[in-house]
Each structure stands twice: as structure tokens, then as C-alpha cells.
N, C-alpha and C positions, 0 to 999 in steps of 0.2 A: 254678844252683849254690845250693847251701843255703848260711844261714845261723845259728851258734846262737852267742853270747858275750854280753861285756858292755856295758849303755850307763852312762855316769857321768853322773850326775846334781849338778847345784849344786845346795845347800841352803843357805836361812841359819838357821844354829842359834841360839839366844840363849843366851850363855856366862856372863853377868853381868848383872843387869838393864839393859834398853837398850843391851847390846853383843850386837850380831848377826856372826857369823862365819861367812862363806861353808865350807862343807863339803862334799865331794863325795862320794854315796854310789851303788855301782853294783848292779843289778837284772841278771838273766842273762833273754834273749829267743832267739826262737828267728823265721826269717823266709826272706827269699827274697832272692841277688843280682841286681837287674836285668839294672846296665849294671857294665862292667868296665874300665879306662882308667886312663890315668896322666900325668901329665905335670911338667915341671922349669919352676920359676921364677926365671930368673934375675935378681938383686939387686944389693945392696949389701953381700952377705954373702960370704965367701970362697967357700963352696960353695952351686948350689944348692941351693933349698927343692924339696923333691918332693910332690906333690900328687896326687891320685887326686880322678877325679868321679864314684866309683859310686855308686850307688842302690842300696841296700837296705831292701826292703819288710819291716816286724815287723808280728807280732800283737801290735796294742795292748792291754794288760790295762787297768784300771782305773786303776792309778797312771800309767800311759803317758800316758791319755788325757788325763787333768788336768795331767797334768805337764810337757808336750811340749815346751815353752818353756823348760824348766830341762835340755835335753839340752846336753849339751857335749862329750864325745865316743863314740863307740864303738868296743871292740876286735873286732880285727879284722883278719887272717894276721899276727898279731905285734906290733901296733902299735894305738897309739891312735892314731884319726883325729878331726879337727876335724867335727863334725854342725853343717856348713854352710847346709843347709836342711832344715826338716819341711816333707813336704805331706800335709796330713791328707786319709785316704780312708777312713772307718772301715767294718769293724774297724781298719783298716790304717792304720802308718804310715810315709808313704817318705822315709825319710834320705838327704838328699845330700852327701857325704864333701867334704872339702878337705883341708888340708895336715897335718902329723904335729902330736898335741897335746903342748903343751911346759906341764910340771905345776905350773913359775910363772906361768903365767899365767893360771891360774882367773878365767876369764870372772863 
């Protein structure tokens, strides 16, 4: 299955001299779905948490490349997912998905 959307990226921007603010800005990629899967975590939450472990492989541009470590989610059938792990294979890079991203919580 193809892949083509967005990954959000943190940023800290400097807003004020020596005030730094997380910002998140997203790039559009285009790649490949490995693996496809889902699964429920059940908590301490009324309902549970829903989770996905897919792999999707992007062509790394330039700013990917450098930037890898500042991924925090990617969209994707609707939803932003949590980019739970990078594994670098260049060009390529393979995101491993987890839980839905919830946009107070800017890693």
C-alpha cells in the first residue's frame, strides 16, 4: 500500500531572546506501508487507547535526514499517529506508529 501525507515535526523556535517555544511544523512525504495492524490498550481510562504498529517506509529528503529525531507524528487514514520509532536505512526511513497523537502533548 502506498503512502503519501504528513509528518509533524517539533521545532523550537526562539520567540523572545532566550525563550525557546516548541512548534510543530509539517512537511508532506510520500513512501511505502509495510506492516498493517492494530491493537487496544486497556487502562485506567474509561475507554480504551487504540494503537496501531505499522511501519511505514518514506523517502528521506534532506530535512528528514537531519531531522529524524524531531518526528512526532504522522498523518495518516485520518488520524495523527504517535512516530514511535525511526529506523534509519537510507535513503529510507522506517516509522513505527503507536497510539493516536493528542496535540497537548507536544513532545
Amino acid at each position: 500500500m502506498k503512502f503519501y501525507g504528513n509528518i509533524g515535526f517539533s521545532e523550537s523556535i526562539e520567540t523572545s531572546p532566550d525563550i525557546w517555544t516548541p512548534t510543530i511544523k509539517e512537511y508532506p512525504y510520500y513512501g511505502d506501508v509495510e506492516t498493517f495492524g492494530r491493537g487496544r490498550n486497556s487502562g485506567t481510562d474509561i475507554n480504551d487507547q487504540i494503537t496501531v504498529s505499522n511501519r511505514i517506509s518514506i523517502v528521506a529528503d534532506p530535512y528528514a535526514r537531519e531531522h529524524f529525531f524531531d518526528m512526532v507524528y504522522i498523518c495518516w487514514q485520518g488520524a495523527k499517529w504517535k512516530v514511535s520509532n525511526v529506523d534509519v536505512e537510507f535513503p529510507r526511513l522506517i516509522l513505527t506508529l503507536g497510539g493516536v497523537f493528542n496535540e497537548s502533548e507536544e513532545d
